[in-house]
N, C-alpha and C positions, 0 to 999 in steps of 0.2 A: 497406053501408058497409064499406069494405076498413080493413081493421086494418091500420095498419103498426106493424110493432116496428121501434125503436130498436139496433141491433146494440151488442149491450155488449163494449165492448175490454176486453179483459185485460192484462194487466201481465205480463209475464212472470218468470216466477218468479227471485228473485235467487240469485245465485250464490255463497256464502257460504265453496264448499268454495275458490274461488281468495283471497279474502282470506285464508283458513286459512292455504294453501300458502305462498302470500308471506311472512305472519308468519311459519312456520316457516324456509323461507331464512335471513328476516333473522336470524333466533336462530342459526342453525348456523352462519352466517357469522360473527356475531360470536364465536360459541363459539371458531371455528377461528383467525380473528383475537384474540382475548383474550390467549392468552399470552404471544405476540411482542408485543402492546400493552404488558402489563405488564411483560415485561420491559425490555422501550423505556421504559415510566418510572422504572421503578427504577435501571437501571444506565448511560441516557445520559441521559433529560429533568430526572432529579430533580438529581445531577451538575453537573449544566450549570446550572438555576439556583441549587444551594449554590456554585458557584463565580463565579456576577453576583454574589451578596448577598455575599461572604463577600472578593469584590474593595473592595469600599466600606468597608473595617472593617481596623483592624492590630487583629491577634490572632496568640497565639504559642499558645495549648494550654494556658497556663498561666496567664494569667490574661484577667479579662471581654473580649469584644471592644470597640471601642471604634471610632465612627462616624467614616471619616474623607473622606467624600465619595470626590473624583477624585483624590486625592494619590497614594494607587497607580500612578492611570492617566499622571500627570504626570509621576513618575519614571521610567516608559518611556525617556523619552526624550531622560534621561541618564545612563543602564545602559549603559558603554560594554561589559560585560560578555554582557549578553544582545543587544547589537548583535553580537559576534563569535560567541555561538551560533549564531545565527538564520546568518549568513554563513557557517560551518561545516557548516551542518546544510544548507543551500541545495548548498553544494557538494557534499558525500556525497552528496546525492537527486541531482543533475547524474550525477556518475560512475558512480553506481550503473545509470541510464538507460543512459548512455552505453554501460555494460559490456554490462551486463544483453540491453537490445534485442537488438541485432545476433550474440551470441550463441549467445542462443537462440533466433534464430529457423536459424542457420547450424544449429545443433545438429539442429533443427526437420528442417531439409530433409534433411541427411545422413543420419537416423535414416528419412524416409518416401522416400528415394531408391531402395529396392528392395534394401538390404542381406540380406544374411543373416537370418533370424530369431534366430538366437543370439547374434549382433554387436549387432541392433540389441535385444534385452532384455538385454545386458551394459550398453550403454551408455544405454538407460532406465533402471536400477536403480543404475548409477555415478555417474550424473548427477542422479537425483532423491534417491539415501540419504540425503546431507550434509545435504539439508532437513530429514531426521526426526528429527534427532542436535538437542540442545536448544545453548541459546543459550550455554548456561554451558559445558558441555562443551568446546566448539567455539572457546569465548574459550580454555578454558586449553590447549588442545592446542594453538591458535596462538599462544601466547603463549611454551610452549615451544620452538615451531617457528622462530620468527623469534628467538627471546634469541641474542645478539652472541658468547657464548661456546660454549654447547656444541648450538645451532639446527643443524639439518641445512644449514637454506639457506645459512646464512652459510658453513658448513662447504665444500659443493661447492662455491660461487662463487667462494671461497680457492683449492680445489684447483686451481681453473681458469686463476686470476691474477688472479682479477676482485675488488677490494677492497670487500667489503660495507656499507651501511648501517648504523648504528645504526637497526634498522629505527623502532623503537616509541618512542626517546626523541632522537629527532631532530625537532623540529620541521617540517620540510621533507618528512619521510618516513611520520610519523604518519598522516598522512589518510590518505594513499592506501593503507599497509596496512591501515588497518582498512576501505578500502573494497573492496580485492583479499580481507580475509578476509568480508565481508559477501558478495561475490560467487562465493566458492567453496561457500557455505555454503547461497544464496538463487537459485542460478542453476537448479536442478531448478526451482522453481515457473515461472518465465519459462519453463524449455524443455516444462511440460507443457502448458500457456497456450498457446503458441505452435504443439505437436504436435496440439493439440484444432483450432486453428482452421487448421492445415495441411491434415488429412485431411478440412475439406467444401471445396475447392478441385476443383470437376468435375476429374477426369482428362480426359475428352473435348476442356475447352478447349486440355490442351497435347498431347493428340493432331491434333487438328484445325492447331496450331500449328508442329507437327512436319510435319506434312506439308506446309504452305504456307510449310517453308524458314527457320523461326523457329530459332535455337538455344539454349542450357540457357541462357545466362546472359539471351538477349531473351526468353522466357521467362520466366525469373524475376523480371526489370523490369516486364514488359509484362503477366503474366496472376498471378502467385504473390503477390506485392507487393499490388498493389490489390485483392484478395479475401482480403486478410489486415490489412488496415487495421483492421476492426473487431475483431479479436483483438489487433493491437497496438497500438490505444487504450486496450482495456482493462490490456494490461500498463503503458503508461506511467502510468496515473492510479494504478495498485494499488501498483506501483514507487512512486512520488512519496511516496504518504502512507505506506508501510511502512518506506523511508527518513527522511522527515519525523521519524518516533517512534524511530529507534534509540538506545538506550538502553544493552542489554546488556552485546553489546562492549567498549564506551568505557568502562564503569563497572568490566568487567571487568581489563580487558589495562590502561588506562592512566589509569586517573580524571580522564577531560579534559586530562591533561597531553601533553607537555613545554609547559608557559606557556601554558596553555589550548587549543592546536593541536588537538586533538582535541572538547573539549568540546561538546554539542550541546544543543540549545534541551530536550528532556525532561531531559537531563543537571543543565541548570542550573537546569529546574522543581525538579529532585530534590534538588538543592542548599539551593537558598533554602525549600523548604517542609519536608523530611526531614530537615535538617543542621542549617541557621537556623531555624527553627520561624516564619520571617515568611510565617503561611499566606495572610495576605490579601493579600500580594503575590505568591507562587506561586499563588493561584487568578489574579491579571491576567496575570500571564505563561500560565498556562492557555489562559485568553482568547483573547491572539497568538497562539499556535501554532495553534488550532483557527480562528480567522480566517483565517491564511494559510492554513492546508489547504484551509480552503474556497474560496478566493479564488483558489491556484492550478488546484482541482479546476472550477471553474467556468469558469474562461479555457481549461483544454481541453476541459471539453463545447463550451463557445461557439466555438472553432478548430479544433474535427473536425469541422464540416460543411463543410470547406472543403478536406477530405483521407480521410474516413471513407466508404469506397464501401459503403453497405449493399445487398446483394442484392434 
C-alpha cells in the first residue's frame, strides 16, 4: 500500500521589518513637516479664523464684543472710503508691474549680455542694494529728496527751466511718486528673478539662431521671451500681492493724503482697526483684501496656461 503524504504549504514568513520602515517614514515626514504645520497655524490659519469670528461682532478693545451678524459685511458697500483704497491700491499694483516687468528683465539681459565682470557686479550690487536698505529708511530719504523746497530733484529740474511738481502733496503727482519711490527701492528683486531665469535660457538656441540669420532683437522675441515666461509669471503674481500690501511708504512720506490720493486698502485696514479701534470692521476689510489677492492670484494661475511655456 503506497503511502501518500499530503504536501504541507507554508506560509511564508511575514515581513514586519517593511511595516516598521513605513511607519518610521511617516513619523520623519511629519517630524519634518510639523513645524511649517505649526507655524502655518499659528500665524496664517489661526489669524484668519479670529478675523471670520471677529468680522461678525463690533468691538473696539474696550469694551465686550457684541454679535452683529452681516452688518459689517453690509457696510462694505457704502465705504465710499475703502472703494478709493482698493482703486488706489489696484493702481499702484498696475504701475508697479508696469514699471517693474520690462525693467528688469532689460536689466536681466544687459547684465547677461557678456559685459565686463566688473560692470556687470557694479551693476548687480547698484541695483539689488536699495532692496536691503528698510522701508522706513527709504520713506524718509525720499521724502527729503522730492520736499518742494530744498529736494535735489526739484532743485536740478529749476536749474534746467523745468518748473517742478509739488511732488508728494499734489494730488495728481502722489501716486505715482510713491510708485517711482517703491520702484527704485523694489526693482533689485525683479532684476534678480528675472537674472535667475535668464541664465537657464540654452545659449545653443541663440547660437543655433545666429547662424540661421536670426538677429538680437528676433532673438529676443522669438527664443529669450518664451523661455522666460515662467520666471515672468512668477514676478507678476509676487509684484501684484507685494504691491496689493504696501503700507510703509504711504504711512511714511504722506499718510494717505493729499485728500486720500495716496491712501491704500492696508493703509485704511490701519486706519479703521489702529486709529478707530472698530476691530470687527477692520478684520471685514481684512477679508477683501485677502479675497482680492486671491481672486486676482488665481485668474493668473488660470491665464498662464495660455502664455507660460514650461520646458
Amino acid at each position: 500500500m503506497i503511502d501518500i503524504q499530503t504536501p504541507v504549504v507554508t506560509a511564508s514568513p511575514s515581513r514586519p521589518g517593511r511595516a516598521v520602515q513605513r511607519r518610521r517614514r511617516n513619523i520623519a515626514g511629519w517630524l519634518f513637516i510639523g513645524p511649517a504645520m505649526l507655524l502655518f497655524a499659528i500665524f496664517v490659519l489661526g489669524p484668519f479664523i479670529a478675523a471670520l469670528t471677529l468680522s461678525l461682532f463690533s468691538y473696539d478693545l474696550l469694551t465686550p464684543a457684541e454679535f452683529t451678524g452681516l452688518d459689517n459685511f453690509a457696510r462694505l458697500f457704502s465705504d465710499e472710503l475703502l472703494a478709493r483704497s482698493l482703486r488706489n491700491t489696484f493702481l499702484f499694483a498696475l504701475g508697479s508691474m508696469i514699471t517693474h516687468l520690462p525693467v528688469g528683465l532689460l536689466l536681466a539681459v544687459a547684465v547677461n549680455a557678456g559685459i565686463s565682470k566688473i560692470l556687470s557686479y557694479f551693476v548687480r550690487v547698484a541695483t539689488f542694494f536699495p532692496f536691503l536698505i528698510s522701508w522706513a529708511a527709504v520713506a524718509l530719504l525720499w521724502r527729503y529728496v522730492l520736499d518742494p523746497t530744498f529736494g535735489y530733484v526739484s532743485y536740478y529740474l529749476g536749474q534746467i527751466g523745468i518748473t517742478p511738481p509739488i511732488w508728494l502733496t499734489d494730488p495728481a503727482w502722489a501716486l505715482p511718486s510713491i510708485i517711482g519711490i517703491d520702484f527704485w527701492h523694489t526693482i533689485g528683486y525683479t532684476f534678480l528673478i528675472m537674472l535667475a531665469g535668464l541664465q537657464t535660457v540654452p545659449k545653443e538656441l541663440h547660437e543655433a539662431a545666429r547662424v540661421d540669420g536670426a538677429g538680437a532683437v528676433s532673438r529676443f522675441f522669438h527664443i529669450t521671451v518664451p523661455l522666460m515666461t515662467p520666471s515672468l509669471f512668477f514676478a507678476t503674481v509676487v509684484t501684484f500681492i507685494g504691491a496689493f500690501q504696501i503700507f510703509d511708504p504711504i504711512q511714511i512720506i504722506t499718510k494717505g493724503g493729499p485728500d486720500n490720493a495716496t491712501i491704500s486698502a492696508v493703509m485704511y485696514l490701519y486706519q479703521i482697526g489702529f486709529e478707530s479701534f472698530q476691530i470687527g470692521y477692520a478684520s471685514t476689510v481684512s477679508l477683501v483684501i485677502f479675497v482680492v489677492i486671491m481672486l486676482v492670484t488665481v485668474v493668473q494661475f488660470v491665464g498662464s496656461r495660455k502664455w507660460v511655456h514650461n520646458a
